[in-house]
MARFI-278326 format. One record per residue (C-alpha): residue in one letter; chain; x, y, z. Coordinates in steps of 0.05 Angstrom, whole numbers, plus 5000, padded with zeros to 4 digits. Layout:
REM MARFI-278326
+-----+-------+------+-------+------+
| res | chain | east | north |   up |
+-----+-------+------+-------+------+
|   A |     A |    X |     Y |    Z |
...
+-----+-------+------+-------+------+
END
This chain:
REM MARFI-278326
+-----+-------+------+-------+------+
| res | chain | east | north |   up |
+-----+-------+------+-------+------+
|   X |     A | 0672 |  7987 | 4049 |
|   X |     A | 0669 |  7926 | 4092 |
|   X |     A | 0727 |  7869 | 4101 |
|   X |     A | 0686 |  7820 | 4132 |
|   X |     A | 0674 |  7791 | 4075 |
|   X |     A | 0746 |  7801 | 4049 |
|   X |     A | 0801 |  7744 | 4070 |
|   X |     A | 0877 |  7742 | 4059 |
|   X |     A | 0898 |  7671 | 4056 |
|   X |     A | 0946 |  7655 | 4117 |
|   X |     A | 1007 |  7649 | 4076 |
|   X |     A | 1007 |  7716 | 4048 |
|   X |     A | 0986 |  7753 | 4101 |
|   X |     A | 1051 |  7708 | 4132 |
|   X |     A | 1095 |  7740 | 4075 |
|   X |     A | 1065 |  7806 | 4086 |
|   X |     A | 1086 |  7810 | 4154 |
|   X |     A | 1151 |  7789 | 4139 |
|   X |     A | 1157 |  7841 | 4092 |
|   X |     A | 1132 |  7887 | 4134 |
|   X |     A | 1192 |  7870 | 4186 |
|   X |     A | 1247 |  7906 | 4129 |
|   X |     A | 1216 |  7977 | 4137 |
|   X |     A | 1225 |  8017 | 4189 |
|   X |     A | 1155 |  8048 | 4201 |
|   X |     A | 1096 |  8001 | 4181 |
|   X |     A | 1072 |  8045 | 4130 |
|   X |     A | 1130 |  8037 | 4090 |
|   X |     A | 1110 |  7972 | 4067 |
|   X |     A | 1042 |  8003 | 4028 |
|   X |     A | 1057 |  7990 | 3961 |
|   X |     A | 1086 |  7932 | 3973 |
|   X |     A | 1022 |  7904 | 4006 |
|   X |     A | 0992 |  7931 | 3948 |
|   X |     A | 1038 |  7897 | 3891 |
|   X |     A | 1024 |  7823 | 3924 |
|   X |     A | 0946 |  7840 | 3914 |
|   X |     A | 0949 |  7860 | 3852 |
|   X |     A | 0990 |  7801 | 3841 |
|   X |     A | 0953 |  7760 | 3874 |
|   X |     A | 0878 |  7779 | 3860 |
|   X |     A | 0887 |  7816 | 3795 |
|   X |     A | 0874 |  7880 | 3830 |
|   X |     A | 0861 |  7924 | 3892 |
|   X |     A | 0792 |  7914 | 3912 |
|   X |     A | 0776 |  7966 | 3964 |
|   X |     A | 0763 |  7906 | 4013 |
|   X |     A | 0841 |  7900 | 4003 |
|   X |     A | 0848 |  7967 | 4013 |
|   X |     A | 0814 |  7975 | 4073 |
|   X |     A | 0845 |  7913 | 4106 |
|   X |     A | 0913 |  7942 | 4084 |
|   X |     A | 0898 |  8005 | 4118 |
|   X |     A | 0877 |  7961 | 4186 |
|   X |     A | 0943 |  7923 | 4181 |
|   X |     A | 0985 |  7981 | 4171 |
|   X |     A | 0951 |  8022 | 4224 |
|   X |     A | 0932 |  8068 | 4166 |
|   X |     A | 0867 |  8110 | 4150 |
|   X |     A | 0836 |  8074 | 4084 |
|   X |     A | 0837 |  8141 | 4041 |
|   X |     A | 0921 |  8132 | 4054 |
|   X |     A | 0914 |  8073 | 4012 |
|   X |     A | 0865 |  8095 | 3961 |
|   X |     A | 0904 |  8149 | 3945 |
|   X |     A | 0963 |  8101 | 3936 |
|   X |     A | 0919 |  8069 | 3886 |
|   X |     A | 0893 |  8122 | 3848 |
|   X |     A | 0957 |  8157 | 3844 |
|   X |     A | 1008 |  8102 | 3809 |
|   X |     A | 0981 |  8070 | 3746 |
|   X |     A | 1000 |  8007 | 3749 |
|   X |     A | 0949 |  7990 | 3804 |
|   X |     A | 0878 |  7968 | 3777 |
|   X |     A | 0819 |  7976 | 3825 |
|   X |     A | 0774 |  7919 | 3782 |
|   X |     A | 0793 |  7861 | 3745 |
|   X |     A | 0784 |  7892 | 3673 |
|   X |     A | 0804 |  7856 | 3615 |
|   X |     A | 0868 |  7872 | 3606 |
|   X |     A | 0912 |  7861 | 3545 |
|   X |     A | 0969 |  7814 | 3558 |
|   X |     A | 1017 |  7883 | 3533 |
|   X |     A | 0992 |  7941 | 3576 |
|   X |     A | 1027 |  8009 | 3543 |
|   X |     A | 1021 |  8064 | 3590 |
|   X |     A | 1035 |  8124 | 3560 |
|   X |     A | 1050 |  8187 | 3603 |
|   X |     A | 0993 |  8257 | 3597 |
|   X |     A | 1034 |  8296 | 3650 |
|   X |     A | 1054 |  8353 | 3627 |
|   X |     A | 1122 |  8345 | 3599 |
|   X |     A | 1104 |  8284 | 3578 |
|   X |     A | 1043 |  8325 | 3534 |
|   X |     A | 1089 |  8376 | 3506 |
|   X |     A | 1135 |  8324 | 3478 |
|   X |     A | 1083 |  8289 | 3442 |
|   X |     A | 1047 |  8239 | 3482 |
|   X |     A | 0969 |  8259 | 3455 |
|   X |     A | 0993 |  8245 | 3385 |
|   X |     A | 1038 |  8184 | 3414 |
|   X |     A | 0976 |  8145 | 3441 |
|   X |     A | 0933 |  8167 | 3390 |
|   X |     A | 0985 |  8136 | 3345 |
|   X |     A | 0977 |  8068 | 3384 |
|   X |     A | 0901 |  8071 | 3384 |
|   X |     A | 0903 |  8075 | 3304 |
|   X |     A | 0955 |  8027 | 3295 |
|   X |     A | 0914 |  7974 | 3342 |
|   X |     A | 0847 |  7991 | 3319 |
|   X |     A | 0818 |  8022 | 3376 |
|   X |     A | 0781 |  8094 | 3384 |
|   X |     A | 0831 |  8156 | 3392 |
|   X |     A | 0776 |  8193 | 3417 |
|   X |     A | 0755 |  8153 | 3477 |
|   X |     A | 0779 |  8162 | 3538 |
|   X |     A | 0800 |  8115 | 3591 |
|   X |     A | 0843 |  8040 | 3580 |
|   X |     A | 0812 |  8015 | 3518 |
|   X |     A | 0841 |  7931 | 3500 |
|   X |     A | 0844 |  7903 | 3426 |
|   X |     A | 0785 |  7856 | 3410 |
|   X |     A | 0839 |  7797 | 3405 |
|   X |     A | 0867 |  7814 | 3480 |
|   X |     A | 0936 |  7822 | 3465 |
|   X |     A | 0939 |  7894 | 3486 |
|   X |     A | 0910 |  7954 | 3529 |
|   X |     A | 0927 |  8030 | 3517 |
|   X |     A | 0912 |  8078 | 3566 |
|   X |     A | 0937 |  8146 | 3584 |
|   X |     A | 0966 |  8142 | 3656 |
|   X |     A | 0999 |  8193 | 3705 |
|   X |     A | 1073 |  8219 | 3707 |
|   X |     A | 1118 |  8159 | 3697 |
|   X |     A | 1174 |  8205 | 3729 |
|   X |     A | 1224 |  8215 | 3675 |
|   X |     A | 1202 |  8287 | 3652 |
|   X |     A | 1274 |  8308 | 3623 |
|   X |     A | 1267 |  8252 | 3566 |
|   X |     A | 1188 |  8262 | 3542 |
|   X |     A | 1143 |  8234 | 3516 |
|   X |     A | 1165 |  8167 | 3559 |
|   X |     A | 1115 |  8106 | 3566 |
|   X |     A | 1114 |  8028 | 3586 |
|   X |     A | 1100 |  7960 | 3567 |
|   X |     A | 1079 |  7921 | 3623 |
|   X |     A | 1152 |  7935 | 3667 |
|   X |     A | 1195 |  7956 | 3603 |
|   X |     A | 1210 |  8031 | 3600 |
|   X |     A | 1213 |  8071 | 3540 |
|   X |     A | 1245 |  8146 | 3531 |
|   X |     A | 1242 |  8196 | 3483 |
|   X |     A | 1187 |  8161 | 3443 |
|   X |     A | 1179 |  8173 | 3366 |
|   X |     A | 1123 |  8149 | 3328 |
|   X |     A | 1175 |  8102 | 3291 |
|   X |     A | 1196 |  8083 | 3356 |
|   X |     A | 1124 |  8065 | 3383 |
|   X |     A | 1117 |  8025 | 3313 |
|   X |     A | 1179 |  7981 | 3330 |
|   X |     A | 1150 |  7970 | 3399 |
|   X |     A | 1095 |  7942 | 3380 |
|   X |     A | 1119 |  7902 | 3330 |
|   X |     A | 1180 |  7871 | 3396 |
|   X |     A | 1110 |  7854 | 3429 |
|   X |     A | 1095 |  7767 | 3413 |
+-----+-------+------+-------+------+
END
């Protein structure tokens, strides 16, 4: 990876300072440096990871892991769906139902049950994708739509989300 060709305009790195004033270690403030590129840029491009890590006095895997570990950070700008359900595999989360939950989803939206990875509707309105432990294991299979959280997820339940989403 190389940052040399990877800027932050002033006034965020400005607001990521700040930020970085209300923890009390420096890497504290990861995945919030994190959230403002991804909110930013669309993602966390390694560049940003890297500079992160040089900001924060970090090693660059320390924020790659970051990113690889929570699912609601994207690495590349994929097209997304403008509803992003992110249904849990852990294994709670798999015992309660979640395989049949997204497969559910994929036939309802029209997209391959059998494929694996984030897979968005031809129209763009949304993406399904299997993601890591949402951390609510007592009330499987548990999911999201963009920020919204959803417990305890029936099929008729997942049918009634979909049908919220405009």
């Amino acid at each position: 990876m190389n940052d040399m060709s990877f800027s932050v305009p002033p006034e965020l790195e400005a607001e990521l300072d700040e930020l970085t004033t209300h923890y009390p270690q420096k890497r504290s403030a990861s995945l919030m440096y994190l959230h403002a590129f991804q909110e930013r840029f669309g993602c966390v491009s390694p560049e940003a990871m890297e500079w992160t890590a040089k900001k924060l006095g970090l090693e660059p895997i320390n924020i790659y892991e970051l990113v690889t570990f929570y699912p609601m950070f994207r690495q590349e700008k994929d097209k997304v769906g403008r509803h992003q359900i992110k249904v849990c595999r852990t294994l709670s989360c798999a015992l309660g139902g979640s395989h049949e939950l997204r497969d559910h989803f994929c036939k309802k939206l029209g997209l391959d049950a059998s494929s694996h990875g984030a897979q968005t509707t031809k129209d763009g309105k949304f993406t399904v994708e299997f993601v890591e432990c949402l951390a609510n294991c007592g009330t499987a299979p548990v999911m999201m739509v963009n920020e919204d959280f959803y417990e305890a997820v029936t099929l008729q339940k997942a049918d009634e989300i979909v049908s919220q989403c405009h």
